[in-house]
C-alpha beads as a LAMMPS data file, in Angstrom:
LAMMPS data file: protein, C-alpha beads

371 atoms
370 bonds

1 atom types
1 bond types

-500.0 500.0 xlo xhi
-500.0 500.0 ylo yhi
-500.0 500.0 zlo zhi

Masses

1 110.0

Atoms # bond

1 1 1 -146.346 147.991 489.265
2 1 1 -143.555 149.275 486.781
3 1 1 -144.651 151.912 484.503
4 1 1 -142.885 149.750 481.670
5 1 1 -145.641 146.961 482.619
6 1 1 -148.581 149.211 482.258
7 1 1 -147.664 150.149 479.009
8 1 1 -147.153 146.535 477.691
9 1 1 -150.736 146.107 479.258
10 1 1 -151.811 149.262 477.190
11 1 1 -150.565 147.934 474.046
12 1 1 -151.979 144.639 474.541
13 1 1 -155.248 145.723 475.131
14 1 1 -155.124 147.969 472.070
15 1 1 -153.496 145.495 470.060
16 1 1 -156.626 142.880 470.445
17 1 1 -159.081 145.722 469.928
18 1 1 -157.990 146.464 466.922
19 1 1 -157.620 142.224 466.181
20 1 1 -161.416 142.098 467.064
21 1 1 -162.039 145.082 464.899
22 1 1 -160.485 143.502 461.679
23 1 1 -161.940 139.814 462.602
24 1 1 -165.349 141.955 462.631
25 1 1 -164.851 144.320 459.754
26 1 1 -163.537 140.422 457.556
27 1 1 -166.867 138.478 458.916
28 1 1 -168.653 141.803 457.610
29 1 1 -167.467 141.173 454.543
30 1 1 -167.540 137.137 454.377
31 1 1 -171.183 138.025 455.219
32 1 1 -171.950 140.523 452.795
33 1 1 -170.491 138.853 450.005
34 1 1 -171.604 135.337 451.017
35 1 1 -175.450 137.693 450.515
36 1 1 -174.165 139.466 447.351
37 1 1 -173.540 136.208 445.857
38 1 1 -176.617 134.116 447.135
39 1 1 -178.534 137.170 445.696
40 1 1 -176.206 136.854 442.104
41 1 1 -177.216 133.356 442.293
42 1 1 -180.871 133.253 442.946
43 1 1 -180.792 136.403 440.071
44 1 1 -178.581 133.984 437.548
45 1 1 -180.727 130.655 437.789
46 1 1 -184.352 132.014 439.412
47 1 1 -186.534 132.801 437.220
48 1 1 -186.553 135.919 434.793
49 1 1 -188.789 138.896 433.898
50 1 1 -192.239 137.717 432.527
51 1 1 -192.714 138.508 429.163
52 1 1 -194.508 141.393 427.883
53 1 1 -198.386 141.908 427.120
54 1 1 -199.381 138.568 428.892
55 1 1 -197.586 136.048 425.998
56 1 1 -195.716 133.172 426.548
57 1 1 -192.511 133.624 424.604
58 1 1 -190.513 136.545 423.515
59 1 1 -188.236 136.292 420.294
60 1 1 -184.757 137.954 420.005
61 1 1 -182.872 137.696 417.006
62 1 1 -179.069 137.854 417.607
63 1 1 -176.976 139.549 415.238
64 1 1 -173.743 137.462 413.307
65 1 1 -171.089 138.673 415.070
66 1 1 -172.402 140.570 417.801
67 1 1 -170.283 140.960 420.867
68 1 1 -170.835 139.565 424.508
69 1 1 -172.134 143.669 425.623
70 1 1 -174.608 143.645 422.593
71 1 1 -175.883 140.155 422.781
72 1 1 -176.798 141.102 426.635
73 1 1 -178.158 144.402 425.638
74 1 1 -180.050 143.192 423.179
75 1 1 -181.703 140.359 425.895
76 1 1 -182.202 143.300 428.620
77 1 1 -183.532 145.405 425.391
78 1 1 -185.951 142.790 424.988
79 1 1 -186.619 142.304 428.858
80 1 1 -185.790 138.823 428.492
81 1 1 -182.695 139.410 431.338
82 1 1 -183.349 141.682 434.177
83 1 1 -179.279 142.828 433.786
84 1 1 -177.100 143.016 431.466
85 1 1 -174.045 143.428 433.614
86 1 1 -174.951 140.379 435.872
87 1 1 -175.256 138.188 431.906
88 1 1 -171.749 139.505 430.984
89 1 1 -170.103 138.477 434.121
90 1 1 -172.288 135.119 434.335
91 1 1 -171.030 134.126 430.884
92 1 1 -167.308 135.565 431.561
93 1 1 -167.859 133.335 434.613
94 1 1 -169.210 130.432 433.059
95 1 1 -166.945 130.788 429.765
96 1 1 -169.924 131.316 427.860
97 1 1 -168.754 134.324 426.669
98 1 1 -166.948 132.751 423.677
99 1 1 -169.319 130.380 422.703
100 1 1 -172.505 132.689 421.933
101 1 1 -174.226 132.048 418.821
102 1 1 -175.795 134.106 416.574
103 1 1 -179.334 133.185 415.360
104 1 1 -183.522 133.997 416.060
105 1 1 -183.968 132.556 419.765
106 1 1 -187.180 132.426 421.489
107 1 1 -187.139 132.166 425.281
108 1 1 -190.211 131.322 427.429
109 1 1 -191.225 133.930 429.746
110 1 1 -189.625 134.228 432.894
111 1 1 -186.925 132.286 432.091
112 1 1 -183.432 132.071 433.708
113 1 1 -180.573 133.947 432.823
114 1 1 -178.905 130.237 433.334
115 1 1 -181.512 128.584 431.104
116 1 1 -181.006 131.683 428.478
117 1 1 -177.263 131.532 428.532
118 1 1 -177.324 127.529 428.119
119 1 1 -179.418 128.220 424.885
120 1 1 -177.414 130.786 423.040
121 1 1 -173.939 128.704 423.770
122 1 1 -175.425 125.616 422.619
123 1 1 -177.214 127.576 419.496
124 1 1 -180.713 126.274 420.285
125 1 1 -182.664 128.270 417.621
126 1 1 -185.611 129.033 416.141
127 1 1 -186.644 126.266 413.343
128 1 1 -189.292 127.705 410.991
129 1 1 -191.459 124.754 408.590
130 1 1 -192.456 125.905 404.907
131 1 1 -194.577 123.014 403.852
132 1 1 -195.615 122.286 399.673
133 1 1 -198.676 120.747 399.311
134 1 1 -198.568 117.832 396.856
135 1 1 -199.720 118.528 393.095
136 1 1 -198.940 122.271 393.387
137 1 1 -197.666 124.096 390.402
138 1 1 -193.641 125.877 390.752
139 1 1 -195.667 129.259 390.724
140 1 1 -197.110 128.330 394.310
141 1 1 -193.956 126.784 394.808
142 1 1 -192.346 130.449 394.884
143 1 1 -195.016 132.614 396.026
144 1 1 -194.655 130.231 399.251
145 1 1 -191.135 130.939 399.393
146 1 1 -191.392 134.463 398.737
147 1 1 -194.222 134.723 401.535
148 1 1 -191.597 133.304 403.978
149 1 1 -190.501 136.399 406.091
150 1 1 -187.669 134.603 407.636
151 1 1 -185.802 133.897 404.271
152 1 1 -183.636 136.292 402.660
153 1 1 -182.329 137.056 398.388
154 1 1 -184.375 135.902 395.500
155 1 1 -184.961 132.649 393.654
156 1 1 -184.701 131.491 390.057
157 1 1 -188.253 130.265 389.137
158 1 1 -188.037 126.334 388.984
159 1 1 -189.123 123.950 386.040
160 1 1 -192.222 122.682 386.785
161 1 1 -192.190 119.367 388.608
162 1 1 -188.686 119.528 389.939
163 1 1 -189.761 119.953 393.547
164 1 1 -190.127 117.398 395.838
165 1 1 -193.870 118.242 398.015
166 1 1 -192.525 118.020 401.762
167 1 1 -192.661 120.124 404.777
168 1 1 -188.711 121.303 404.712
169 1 1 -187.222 122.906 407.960
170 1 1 -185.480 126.520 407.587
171 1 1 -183.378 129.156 409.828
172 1 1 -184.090 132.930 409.719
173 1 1 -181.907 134.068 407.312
174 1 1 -181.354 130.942 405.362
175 1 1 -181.164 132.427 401.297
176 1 1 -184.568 131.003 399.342
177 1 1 -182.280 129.968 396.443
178 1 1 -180.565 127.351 398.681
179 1 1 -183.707 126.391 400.341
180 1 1 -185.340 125.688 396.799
181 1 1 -182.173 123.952 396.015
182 1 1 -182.742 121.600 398.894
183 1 1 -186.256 120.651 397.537
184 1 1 -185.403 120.159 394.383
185 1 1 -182.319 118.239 395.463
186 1 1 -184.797 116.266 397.066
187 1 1 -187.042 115.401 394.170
188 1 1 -184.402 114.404 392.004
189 1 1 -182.902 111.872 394.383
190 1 1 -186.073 110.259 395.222
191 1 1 -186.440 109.982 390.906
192 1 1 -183.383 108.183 390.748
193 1 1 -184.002 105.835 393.354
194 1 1 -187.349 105.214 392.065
195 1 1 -186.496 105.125 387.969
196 1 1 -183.195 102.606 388.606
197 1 1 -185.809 100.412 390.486
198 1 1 -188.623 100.781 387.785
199 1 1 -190.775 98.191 386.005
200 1 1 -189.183 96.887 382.531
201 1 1 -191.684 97.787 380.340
202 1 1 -192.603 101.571 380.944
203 1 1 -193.006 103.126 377.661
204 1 1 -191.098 106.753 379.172
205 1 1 -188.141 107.943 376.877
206 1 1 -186.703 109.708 379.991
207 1 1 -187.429 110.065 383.629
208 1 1 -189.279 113.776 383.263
209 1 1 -191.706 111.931 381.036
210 1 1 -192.621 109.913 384.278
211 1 1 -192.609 112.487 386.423
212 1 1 -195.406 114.188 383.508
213 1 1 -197.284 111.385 383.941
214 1 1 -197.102 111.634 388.153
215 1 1 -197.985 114.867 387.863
216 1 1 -201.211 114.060 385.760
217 1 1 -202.464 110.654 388.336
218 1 1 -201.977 113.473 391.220
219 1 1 -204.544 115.835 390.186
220 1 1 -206.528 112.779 389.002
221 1 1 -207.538 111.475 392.869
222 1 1 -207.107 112.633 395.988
223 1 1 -207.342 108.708 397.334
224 1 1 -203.588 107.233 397.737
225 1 1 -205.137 104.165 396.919
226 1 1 -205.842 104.718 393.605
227 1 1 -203.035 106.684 392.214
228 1 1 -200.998 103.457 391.159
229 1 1 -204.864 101.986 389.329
230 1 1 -204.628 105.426 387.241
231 1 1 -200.891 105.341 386.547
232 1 1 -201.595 101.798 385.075
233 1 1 -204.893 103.422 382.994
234 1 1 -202.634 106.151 381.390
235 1 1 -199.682 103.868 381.033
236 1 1 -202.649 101.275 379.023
237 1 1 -203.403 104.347 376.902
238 1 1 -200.349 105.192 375.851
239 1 1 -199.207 102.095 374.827
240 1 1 -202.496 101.671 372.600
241 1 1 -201.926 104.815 371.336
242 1 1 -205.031 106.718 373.012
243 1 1 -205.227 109.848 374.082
244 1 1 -205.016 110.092 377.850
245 1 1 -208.104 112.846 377.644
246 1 1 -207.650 114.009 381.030
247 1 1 -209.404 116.695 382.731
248 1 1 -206.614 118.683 384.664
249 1 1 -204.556 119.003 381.325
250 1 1 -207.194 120.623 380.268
251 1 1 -207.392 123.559 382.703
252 1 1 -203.304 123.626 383.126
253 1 1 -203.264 124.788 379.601
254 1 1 -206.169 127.166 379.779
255 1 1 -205.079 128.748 383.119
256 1 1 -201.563 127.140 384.226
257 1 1 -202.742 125.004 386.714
258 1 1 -205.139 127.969 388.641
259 1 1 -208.709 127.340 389.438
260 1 1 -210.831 127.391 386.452
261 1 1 -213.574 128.872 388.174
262 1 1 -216.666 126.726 385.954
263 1 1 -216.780 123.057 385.044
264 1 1 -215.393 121.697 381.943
265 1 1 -217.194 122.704 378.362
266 1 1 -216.920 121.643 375.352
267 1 1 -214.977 124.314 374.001
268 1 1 -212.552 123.822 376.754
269 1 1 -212.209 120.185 376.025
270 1 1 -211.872 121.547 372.262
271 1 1 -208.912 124.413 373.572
272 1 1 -205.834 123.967 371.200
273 1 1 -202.953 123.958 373.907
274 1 1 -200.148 121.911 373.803
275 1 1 -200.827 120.616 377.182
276 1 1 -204.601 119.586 376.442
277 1 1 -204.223 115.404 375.619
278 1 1 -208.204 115.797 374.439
279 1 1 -206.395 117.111 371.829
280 1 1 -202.499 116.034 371.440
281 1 1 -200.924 112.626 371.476
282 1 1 -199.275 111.408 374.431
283 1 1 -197.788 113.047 377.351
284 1 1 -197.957 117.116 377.432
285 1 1 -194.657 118.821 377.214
286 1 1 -194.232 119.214 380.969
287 1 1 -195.688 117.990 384.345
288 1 1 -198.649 120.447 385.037
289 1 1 -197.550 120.315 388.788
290 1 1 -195.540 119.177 391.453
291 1 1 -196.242 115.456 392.216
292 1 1 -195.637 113.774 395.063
293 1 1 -194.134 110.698 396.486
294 1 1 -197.510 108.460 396.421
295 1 1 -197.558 109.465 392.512
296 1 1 -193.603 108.982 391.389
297 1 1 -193.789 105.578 392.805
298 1 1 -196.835 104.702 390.947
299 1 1 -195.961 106.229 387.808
300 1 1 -192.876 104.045 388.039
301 1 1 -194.572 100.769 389.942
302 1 1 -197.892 100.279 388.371
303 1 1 -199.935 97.061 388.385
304 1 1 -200.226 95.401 385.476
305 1 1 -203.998 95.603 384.105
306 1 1 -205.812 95.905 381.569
307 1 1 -208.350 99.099 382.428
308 1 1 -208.029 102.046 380.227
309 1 1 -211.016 104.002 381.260
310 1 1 -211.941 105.508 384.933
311 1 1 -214.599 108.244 385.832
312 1 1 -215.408 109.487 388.976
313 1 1 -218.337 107.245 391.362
314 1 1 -219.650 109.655 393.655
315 1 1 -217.729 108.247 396.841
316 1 1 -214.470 110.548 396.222
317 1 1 -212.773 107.548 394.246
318 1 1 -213.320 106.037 390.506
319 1 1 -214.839 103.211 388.670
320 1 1 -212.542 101.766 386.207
321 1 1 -213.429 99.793 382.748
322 1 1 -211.225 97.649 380.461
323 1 1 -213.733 97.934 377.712
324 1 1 -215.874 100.759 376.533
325 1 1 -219.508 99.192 377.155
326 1 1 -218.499 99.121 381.053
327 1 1 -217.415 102.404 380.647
328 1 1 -220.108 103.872 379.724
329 1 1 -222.094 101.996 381.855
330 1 1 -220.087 103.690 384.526
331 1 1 -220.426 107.182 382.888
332 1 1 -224.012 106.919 382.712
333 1 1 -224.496 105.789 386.561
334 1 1 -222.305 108.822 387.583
335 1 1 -223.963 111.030 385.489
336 1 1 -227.353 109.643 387.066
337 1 1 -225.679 110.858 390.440
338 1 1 -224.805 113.898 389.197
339 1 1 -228.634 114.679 388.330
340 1 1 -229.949 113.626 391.123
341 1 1 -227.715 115.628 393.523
342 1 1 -228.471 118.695 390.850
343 1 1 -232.121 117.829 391.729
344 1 1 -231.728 118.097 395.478
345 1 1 -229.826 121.238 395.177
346 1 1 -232.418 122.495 393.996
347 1 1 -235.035 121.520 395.744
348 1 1 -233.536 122.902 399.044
349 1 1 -232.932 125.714 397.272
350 1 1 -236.939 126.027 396.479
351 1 1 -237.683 125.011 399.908
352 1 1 -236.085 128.082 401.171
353 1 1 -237.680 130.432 398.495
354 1 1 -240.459 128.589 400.277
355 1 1 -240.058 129.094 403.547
356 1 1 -239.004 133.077 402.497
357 1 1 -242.549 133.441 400.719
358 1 1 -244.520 131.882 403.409
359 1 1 -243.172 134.236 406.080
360 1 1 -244.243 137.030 403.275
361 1 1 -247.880 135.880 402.331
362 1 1 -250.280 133.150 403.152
363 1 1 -250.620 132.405 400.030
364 1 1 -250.060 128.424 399.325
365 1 1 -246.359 127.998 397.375
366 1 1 -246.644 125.105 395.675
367 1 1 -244.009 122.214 396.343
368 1 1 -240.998 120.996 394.350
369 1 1 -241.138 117.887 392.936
370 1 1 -239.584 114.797 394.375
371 1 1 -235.907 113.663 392.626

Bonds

1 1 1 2
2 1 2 3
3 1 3 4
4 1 4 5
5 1 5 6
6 1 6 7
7 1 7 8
8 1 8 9
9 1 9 10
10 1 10 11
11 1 11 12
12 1 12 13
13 1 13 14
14 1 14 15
15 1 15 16
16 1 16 17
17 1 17 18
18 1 18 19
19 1 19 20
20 1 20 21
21 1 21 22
22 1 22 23
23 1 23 24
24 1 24 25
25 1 25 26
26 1 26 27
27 1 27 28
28 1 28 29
29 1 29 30
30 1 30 31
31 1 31 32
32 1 32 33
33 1 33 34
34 1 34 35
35 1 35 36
36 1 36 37
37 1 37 38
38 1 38 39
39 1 39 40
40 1 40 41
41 1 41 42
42 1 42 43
43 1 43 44
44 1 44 45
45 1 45 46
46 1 46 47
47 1 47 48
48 1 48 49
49 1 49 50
50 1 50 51
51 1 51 52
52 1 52 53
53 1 53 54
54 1 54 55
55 1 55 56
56 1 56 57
57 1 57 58
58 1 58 59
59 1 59 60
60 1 60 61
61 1 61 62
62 1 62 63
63 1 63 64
64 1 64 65
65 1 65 66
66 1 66 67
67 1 67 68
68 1 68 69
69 1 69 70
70 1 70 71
71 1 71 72
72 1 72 73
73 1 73 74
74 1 74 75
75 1 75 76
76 1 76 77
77 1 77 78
78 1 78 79
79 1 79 80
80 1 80 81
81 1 81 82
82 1 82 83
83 1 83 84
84 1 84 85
85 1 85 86
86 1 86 87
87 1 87 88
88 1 88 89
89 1 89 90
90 1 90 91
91 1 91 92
92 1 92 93
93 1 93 94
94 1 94 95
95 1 95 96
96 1 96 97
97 1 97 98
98 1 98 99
99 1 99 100
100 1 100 101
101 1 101 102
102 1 102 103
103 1 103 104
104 1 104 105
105 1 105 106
106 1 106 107
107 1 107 108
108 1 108 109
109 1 109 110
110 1 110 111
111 1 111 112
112 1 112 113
113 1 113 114
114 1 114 115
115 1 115 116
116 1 116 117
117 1 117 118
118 1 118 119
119 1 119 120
120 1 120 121
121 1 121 122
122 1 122 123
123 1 123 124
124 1 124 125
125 1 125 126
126 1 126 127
127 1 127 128
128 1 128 129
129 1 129 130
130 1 130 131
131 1 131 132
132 1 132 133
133 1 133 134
134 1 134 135
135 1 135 136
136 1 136 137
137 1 137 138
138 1 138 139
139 1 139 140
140 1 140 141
141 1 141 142
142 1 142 143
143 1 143 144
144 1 144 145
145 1 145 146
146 1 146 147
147 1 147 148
148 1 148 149
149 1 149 150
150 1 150 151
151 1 151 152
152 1 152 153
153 1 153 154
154 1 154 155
155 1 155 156
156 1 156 157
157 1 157 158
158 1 158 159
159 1 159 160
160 1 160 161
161 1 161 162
162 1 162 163
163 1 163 164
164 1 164 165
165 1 165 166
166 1 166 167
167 1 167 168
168 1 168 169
169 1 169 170
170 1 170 171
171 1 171 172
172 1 172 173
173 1 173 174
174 1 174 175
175 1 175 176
176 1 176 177
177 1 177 178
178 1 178 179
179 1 179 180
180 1 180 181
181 1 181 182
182 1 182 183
183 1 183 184
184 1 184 185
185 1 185 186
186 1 186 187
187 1 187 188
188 1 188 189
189 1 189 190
190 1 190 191
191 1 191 192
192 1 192 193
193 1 193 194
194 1 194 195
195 1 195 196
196 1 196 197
197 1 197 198
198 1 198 199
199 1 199 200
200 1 200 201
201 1 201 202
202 1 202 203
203 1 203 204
204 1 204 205
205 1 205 206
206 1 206 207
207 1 207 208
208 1 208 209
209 1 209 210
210 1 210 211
211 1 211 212
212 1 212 213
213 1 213 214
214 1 214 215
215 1 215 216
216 1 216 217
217 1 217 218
218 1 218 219
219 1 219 220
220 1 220 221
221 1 221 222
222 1 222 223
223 1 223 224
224 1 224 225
225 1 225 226
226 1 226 227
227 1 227 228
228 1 228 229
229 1 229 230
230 1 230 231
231 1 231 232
232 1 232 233
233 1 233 234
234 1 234 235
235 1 235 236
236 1 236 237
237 1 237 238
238 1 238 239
239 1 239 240
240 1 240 241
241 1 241 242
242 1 242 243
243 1 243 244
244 1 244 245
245 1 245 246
246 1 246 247
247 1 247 248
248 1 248 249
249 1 249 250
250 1 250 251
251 1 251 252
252 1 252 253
253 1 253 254
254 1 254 255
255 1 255 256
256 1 256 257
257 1 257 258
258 1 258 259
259 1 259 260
260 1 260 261
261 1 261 262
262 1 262 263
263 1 263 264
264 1 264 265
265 1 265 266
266 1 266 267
267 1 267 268
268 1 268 269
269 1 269 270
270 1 270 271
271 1 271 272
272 1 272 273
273 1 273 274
274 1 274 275
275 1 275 276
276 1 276 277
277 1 277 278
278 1 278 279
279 1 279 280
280 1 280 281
281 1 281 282
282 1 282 283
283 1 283 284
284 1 284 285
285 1 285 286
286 1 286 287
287 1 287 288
288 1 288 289
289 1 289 290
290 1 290 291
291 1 291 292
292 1 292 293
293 1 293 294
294 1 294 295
295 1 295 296
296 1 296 297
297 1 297 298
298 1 298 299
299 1 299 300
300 1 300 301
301 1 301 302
302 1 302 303
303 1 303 304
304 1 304 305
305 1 305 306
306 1 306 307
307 1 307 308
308 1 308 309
309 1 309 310
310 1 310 311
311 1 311 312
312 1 312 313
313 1 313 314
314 1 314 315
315 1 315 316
316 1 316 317
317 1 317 318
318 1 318 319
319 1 319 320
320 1 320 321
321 1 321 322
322 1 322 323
323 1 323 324
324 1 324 325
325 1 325 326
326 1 326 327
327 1 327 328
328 1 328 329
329 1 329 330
330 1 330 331
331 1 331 332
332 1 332 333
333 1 333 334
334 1 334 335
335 1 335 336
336 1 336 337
337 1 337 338
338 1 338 339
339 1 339 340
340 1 340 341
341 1 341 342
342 1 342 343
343 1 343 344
344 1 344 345
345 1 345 346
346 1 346 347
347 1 347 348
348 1 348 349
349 1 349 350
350 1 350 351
351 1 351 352
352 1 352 353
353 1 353 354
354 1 354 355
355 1 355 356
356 1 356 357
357 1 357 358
358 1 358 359
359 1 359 360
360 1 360 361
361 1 361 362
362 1 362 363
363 1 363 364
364 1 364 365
365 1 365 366
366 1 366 367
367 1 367 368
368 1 368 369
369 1 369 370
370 1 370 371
């Protein structure tokens, strides 16, 4: 054998040792990167960190115009993302990156990084609910607003009755002047809907004058049912020139519209305020609240009847009376209610001074008498 052969023998032999050692060395790498990215994977859709002190959510607000390497830091901040770097290359990846949104998120614990992502690109945030009762006065209408931690600025006090009583959806950061703007926005074009579509012979000069009256039938019932049968009474009154004497008028102009804190007395029914229609003609210069739907529509779609007098039964709802005989055949059964439930306060009240004395003495306590 040729020394010229053994060296071509040489060379071959190191030439596939060093093929075998690159072909292992590449499957090395095929391998580890084949486990890098099954781990990047399981890490980018499995689920998250759980969130912290055992709740079930964890809220992140995202800046406007925060970058991709703040929005993750914030998230890892939070421990919403177990890494920041692997949510920047995910949404580089993914072209995410350029579609993040700003806004108050709140992600369930253990959540994907996937899942997370998904939400911030597609802007899924937080809605917050500020609900007005129906009947409220603007004063509560504001203090609500004001209570509202997610709004933001300051807003101009509104006349009373120009909001619309509805539960009105609201992002963190929306300005309270614009959400006010939307309920009152509201209100008015529910109005005009309601006064083009009114019946013919309403005695208002304007359509605040029905929303007065509204205003008035809702603090007059808390039954739906009714609030069209008192529209209709008021409306009767007004157009025979009677006072509408109602009750709530009464304490709006003693206490605008807050809890009176005693029943009605005389001297309150006697108060000289330009809202009290004991006293003045007509409708009082303003609503004394916020009505609701239930009450525009009947202060604008009453029946037609002839009742002009209601009091209260002792159900929760009212009796009504065309003439004043029946009413005060009505007033005098309620008031008979009235006494009698006075009378059984009381005597569970002197059953329990009973019951306290007996435990004290055994001495006889006489009983209360029957109602």
């Amino acid at each position: 054998m040729s020394r010229r052969s053994t060296s071509r023998r040489l060379a071959d032999a190191r030439t596939r040792r060093r093929l075998a050692t690159l072909v292992a060395a590449l499957a090395t790498v095929a391998i580890a990167l084949a486990v890098a990215g099954a781990v990047a994977l399981a890490l980018f859709f499995g689920p998250g960190p759980p969130a912290r002190h055992g709740t079930t959510s964890t809220t992140v607000i995202l800046r406007q115009g925060a970058g991709l390497p703040e929005i993750a830091a914030d998230l890892h901040r939070a421990r919403v993302i177990g890494s920041d770097t692997l949510f920047i290359l995910g949404a580089e990846v993914t072209g995410a990156a350029h579609r993040l949104k700003a806004g108050e998120y709140a992600f369930a614990s253990r959540s994907s990084l996937a899942s997370i992502m998904n939400a911030i690109a597609e802007g899924r945030v937080v809605h917050h609910f500020i609900t007005i009762p129906e009947g409220v006065t603007s004063e509560y209408v504001m203090e609500t607003l004001m209570r509202a931690d997610f709004l933001t600025g300051v807003a101009p006090a509104p006349p009373e009755g120009s909001v619309l009583p509805e539960t009105y959806e609201a992002l963190r950061g929306d300005d309270r002047s614009a959400v006010l703007r939307r309920m009152m926005d509201a209100r008015d074009k529910l109005l005009a809907g309601l006064w083009a579509h009114r019946r013919a012979d309403l005695p208002y000069k304007s359509p605040e004058e029905a929303v007065t009256l509204a205003s008035i039938v809702e603090k007059e019932t808390a039954l739906p049912a009714e609030r069209p049968r008192i529209a209709a009474v008021f409306l009767n009154r007004l157009k025979a020139g009677m006072k509408l004497q109602s009750d709530p008028t009464v304490i709006y102009g003693l206490t605008g519209g807050k809890p009176l804190g005693h029943g009605l007395t005389k001297p309150d029914l006697e108060s000289q305020t330009p809202y009290n229609t004991y006293v003045i003609p007509g409708l009082p210069p303003t609503p004394i609240g916020n009505p609701g739907r239930a009450s525009l529509a009947a202060a604008l779609d009453p029946p037609r009847t002839d009742e002009v007098y209601f009091v209260a039964n002792g159900t929760g709802g009212h009796s009504f009376a065309s003439s004043l005989a029946q009413h005060q055949q009505n007033v005098a059964l309620w008031r008979a209610i009235e006494a009698k439930r006075e009378c059984q306060a009381a005597q569970t009240n002197a059953a329990q001074t009973n019951a306290s004395q007996t435990n004290a003495s055994t001495n006889a306590v006489g009983k209360p008498a029957k109602c």
